[in-house]
N, C-alpha and C positions, 0 to 999 in steps of 0.2 A: 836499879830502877824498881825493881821487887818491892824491896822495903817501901820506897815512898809510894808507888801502888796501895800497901799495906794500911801503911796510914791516912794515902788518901781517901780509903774505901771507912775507915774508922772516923773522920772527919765527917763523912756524906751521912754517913748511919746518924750519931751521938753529938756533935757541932750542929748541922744544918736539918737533924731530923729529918732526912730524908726515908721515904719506904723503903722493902727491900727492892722493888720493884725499879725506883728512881736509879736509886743506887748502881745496880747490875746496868741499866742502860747508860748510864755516864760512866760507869768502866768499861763496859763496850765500847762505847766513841772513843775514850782516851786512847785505848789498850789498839784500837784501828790508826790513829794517830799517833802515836810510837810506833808503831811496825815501820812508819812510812821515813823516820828519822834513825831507823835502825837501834831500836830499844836505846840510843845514847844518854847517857843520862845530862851529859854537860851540853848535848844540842836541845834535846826539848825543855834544859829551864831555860835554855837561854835564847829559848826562840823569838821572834819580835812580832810586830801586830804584819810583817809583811809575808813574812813565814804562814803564819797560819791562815791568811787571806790567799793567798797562792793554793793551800790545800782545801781551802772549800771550793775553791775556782775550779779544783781540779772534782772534786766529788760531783760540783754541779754539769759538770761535763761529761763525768762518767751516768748522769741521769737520774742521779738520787732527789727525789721527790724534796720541794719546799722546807716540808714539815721535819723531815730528817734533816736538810742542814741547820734547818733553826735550832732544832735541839742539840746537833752536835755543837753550835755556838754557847747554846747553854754549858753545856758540858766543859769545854773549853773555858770561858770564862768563870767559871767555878772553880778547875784543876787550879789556873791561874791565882785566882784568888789565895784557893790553898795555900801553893808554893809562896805566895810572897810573904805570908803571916808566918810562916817555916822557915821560913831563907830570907827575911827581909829587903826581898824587892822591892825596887820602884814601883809604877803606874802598871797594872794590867796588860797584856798586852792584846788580851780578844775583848778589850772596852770599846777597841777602834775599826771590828772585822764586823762583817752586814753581809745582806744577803737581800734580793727585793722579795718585801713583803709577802707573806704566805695569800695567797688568794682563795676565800672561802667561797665555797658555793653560795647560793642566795636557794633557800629551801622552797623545794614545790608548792605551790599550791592551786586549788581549785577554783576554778570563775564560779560568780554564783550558779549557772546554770545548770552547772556539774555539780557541784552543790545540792541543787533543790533534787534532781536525777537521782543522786547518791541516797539525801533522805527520805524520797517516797518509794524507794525499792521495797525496802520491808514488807510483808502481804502481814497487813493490818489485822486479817479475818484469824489468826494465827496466836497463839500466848509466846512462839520465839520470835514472831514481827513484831507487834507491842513491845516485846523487850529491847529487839536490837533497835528500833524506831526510835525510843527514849534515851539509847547510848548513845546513838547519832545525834538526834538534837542534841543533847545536854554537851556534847561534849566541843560542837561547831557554837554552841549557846554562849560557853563560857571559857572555852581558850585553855581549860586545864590540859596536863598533861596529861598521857595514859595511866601513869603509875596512883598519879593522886585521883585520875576516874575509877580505878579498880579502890583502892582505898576507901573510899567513900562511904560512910552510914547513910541509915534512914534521917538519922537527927540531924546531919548535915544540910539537909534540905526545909527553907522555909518553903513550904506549899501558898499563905497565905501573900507573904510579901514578897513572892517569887526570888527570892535571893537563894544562891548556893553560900555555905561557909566549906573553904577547900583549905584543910588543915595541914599542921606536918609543918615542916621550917619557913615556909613563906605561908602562912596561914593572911586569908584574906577572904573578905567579902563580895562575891561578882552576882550584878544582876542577871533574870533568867528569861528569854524573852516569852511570851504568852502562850505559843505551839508549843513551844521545848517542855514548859511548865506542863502544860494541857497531858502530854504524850508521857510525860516520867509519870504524873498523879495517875491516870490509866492505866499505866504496868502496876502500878503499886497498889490500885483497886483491883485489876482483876486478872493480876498473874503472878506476882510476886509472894503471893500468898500459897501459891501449890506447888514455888520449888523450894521455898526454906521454910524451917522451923520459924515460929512466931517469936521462940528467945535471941535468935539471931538479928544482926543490926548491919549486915551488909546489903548497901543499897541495890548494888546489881549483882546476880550471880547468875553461873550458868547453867546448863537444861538438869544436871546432877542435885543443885542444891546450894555447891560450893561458892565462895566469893570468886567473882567476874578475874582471869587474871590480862594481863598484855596477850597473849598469846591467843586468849580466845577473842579477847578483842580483834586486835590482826586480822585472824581469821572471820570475824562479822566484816571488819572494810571490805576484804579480798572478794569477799562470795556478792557484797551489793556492789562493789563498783561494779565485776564482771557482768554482774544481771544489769548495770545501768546501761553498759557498754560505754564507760568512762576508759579510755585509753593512757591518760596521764599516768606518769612514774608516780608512785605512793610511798608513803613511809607509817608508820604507826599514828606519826605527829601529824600528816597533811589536813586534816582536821582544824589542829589547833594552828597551826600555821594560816590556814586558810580565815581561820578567825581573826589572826591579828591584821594580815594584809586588806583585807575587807571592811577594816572598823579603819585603817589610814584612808582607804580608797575614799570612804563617805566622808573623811575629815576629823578622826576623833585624832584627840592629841596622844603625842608617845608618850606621854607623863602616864596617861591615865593607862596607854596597851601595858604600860610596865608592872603597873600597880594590880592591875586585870589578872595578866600573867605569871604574876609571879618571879619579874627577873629583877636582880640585882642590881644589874647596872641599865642604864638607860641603851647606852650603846647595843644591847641584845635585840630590846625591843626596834631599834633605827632599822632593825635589816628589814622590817617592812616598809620602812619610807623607800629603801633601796629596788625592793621591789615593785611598789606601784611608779616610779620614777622611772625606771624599763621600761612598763608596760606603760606608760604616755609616751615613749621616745620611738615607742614599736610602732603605736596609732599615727605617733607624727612622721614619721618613717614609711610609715603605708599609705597615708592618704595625701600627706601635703603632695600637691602636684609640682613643686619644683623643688622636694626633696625624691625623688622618683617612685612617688604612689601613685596609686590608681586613680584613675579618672571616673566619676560618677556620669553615669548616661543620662541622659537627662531625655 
């Protein structure tokens, strides 16, 4: 079993280009799935799709998380594959073994009113409120991510026709609304100028000089929510999350959140239909009076 181990591990590298990182984990799962058949080499080629459906059964019971049996099916039907190109088997046999679907969270985000809380925290009278003032807008403004906010030049920003260009592998054009606009052009007249050099082209940095990175981001959310007394769970993204849920709430199409944001596939951008679709089932939930909501006093 060694050997074909051996070769399987040289198949995953050089055949399927896998990482080294892919790799090591698909011979983890294998290597857990032979212990269980007692390393035999003539039971696990010859195992069937009921064999192996029996041992997720049994992994799911011992409590291993969604995302782990998904992957050991990966896994699995890969080894499979191997062997049969090796050994000229029939049909796969983890083509026919399943697992129910991995259930992804639906990402936090803020109602507007926590929202508007979050962006007038900043003390304006300040050159770091002005700045974090214009991170906030620009960043609830346009839906980018953190990495492409840190990223960001001065020449990225059209001032005149309020548009941002947010560059990098989904390079795209998003409009800026007229606050957001208002608040970055004020950091840029009268504060952006006494913490970097004038040869420098990063648009936000932080109180040192340096470019803006995730981290001091972070830490601007952490310190205004606390001052807003916004209690909701946060992540770096709730921000941008918060933008895309917000632009389905008023009716804009996924087409355009995708093209906004930056995602690939359409299906990224749907987890905000998912979540405004919740929150109408919450309201009908709460209020219909013969779904067991509240009754208004009249």
């Amino acid at each position: 079993m060694e050997l074909i181990l051996e070769e399987y591990r040289n198949f995953l590298l050089n055949s399927k280009g896998c990482s080294q990182n892919t790799t090591l984990s698909y011979l983890h799962d294998l290597t857990a799935f032979c212990s269980t058949m007692d390393n035999d080499e003539d039971r696990i080629c010859g195992a069937d799709s009921d064999v192996l459906q029996s041992y997720l059964e049994k992994l799911k019971a011992s409590g291993k998380s969604n995302a782990t049996l998904a992957r050991t099916i990966a896994s699995l039907r890969c080894f499979y594959q191997f062997l049969g190109e090796m050994l000229s088997l029939g049909a796969n046999p983890a083509d026919h073994i399943h697992i129910d679907r991995t259930e992804k969270k639906l990402p936090n985000v803020l109602n507007a009113e926590e929202v508007n809380r979050l962006l007038s925290a900043p003390d304006v009278s300040t050159p770091k409120g002005l700045r974090d003032r214009a991170i906030l807008e620009l960043i609830y403004a346009t839906g980018i991510r953190v990495s492409e906010l840190c990223a960001l030049n001065v020449e990225d920003l059209d001032v005149d026709a309020s548009l941002l260009v947010c560059g990098g592998e989904n390079r795209r054009v998003i409009p800026v609304y007229r606050m957001a606009m208002e608040a970055v052009n004020t950091y840029l007249d009268r504060v952006r100028g006494r913490l970097i050099d004038a040869k420098d082209n990063a648009l936000f940095t932080n109180l040192n000089g340096g470019r803006l990175t995730r981290q001091g981001f972070w830490k601007i959310v952490k310190q205004y929510a606390a001052e807003a007394g916004i209690k909701a769970e946060l992540t770096p993204h709730t921000l941008r999350h918060s933008f895309g849920a917000h632009l389905i709430e008023n009716g804009a199409d996924i087409a355009d959140i995708q093209q906004m944001m930056g995602y690939a596939h359409p299906s990224s951008a749907a987890v905000y239909k998912k979540i405004a679709d919740n929150k109408m089932k919450e309201a009908y939930n709460r209020y219909h009076p013969r779904a067991g909501g509240k009754k208004r006093k009249r």
